[in-house]
C-alpha positions in Angstrom: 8.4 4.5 13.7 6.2 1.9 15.1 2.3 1.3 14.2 1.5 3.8 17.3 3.0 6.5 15.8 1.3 6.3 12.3 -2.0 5.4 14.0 -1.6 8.6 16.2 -0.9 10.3 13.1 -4.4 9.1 11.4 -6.3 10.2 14.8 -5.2 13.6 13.7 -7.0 13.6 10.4 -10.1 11.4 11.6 -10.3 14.0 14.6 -11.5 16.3 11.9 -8.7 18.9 12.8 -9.6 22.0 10.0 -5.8 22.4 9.3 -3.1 19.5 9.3 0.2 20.2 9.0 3.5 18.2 8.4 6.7 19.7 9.8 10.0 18.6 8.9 13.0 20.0 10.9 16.5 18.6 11.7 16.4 16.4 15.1 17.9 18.6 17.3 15.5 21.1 17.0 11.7 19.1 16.8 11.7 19.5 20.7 12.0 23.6 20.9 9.8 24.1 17.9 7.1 21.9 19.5 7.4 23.9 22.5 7.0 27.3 20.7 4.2 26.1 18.8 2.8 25.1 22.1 3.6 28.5 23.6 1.8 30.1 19.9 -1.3 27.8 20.5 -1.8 28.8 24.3 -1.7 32.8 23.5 -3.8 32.4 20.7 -6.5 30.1 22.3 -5.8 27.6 19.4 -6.8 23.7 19.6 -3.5 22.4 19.1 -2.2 18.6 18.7 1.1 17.2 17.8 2.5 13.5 17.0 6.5 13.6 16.6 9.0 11.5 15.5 12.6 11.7 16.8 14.0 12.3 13.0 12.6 15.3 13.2 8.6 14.4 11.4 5.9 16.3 13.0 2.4 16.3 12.2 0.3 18.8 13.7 -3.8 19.1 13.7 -5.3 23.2 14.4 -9.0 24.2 15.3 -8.8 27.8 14.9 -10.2 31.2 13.3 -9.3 31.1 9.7 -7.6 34.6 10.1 -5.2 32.1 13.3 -4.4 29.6 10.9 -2.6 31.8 8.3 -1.2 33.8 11.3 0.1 30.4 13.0 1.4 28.6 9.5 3.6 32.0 8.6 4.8 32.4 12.3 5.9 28.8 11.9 7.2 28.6 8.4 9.2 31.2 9.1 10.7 29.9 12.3 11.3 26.4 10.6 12.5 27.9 7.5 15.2 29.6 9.4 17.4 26.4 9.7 16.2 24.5 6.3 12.7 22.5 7.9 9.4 23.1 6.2 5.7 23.2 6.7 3.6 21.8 4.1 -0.2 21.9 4.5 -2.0 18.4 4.5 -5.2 19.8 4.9 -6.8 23.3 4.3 -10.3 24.7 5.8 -12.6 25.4 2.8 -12.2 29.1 4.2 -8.3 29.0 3.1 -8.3 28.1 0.0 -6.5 29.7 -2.4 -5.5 32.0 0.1 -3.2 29.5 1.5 0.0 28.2 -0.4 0.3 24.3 0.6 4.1 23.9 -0.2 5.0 26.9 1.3 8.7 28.4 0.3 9.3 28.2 -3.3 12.5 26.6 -4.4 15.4 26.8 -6.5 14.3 25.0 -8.9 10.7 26.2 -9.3 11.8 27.8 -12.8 12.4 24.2 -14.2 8.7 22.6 -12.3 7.2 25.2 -14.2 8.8 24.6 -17.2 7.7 21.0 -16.7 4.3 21.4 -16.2 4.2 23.9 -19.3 5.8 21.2 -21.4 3.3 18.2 -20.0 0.0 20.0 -19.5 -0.1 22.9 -22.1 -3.4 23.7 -20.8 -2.9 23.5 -17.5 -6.2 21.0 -16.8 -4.0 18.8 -14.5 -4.3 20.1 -10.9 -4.3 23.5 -11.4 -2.7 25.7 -8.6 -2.3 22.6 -6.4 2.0 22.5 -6.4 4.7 24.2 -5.3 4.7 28.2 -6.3 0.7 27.6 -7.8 2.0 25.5 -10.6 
């Protein structure tokens, strides 16, 4: 992508958006996903911006109600997760956190991250609750 793009991208965060998220889906279907979260945004009365890239890289900024957010970001993980895209949370309101997971679905190999954490940081002073499944 060009300069544009990325500079777009940085408006969303200096625009003070409350929730930021990134989006990655397969190509073919970054243009009805935007729409829906569009159509979601509109119902709900939720501030809304979007920045795409045609491989399928969106980053979205939300001004909402706390209680939206978490409505919105499970409505649209579980619409993106459908067909193998994610939502991973870039930024979290104060008001959602710890009630938020940032990663989102926990993988396959969530048994071996674990194991790696408990190997390198016995006592789990690094981050804690930051990664993927609250590692």
């Amino acid at each position: 992508a060009d300069d544009a793009i990325w500079q777009r991208r940085q408006q969303i965060f200096d625009s003070g958006y409350e929730l930021v998220l990134k989006i990655s889906v397969i190509s073919s279907e970054l243009c009805p996903v935007l729409s829906e979260l569009q159509k979601w945004a509109a119902a709900d009365g939720v501030d809304l911006i979007a920045v795409c890239q045609a491989t399928g890289l969106m980053t979205i900024g939300l001004n909402s109600h706390p209680d939206l957010g978490v409505r919105f970001l499970d409505r649209l993980r579980s619409r993106v997760e459908s067909f193998g895209g994610s939502a991973v949370a870039l930024r979290i309101p104060d008001a959602l956190r710890g009630s938020v997971d940032a990663w989102g679905t926990q993988s396959n190999a969530l048994p071996l991250m674990r194991e790696i954490k408990r190997r390198f940081d016995p006592g789990c002073i690094l981050n804690p609750g930051r990664f993927v499944g609250t590692i």
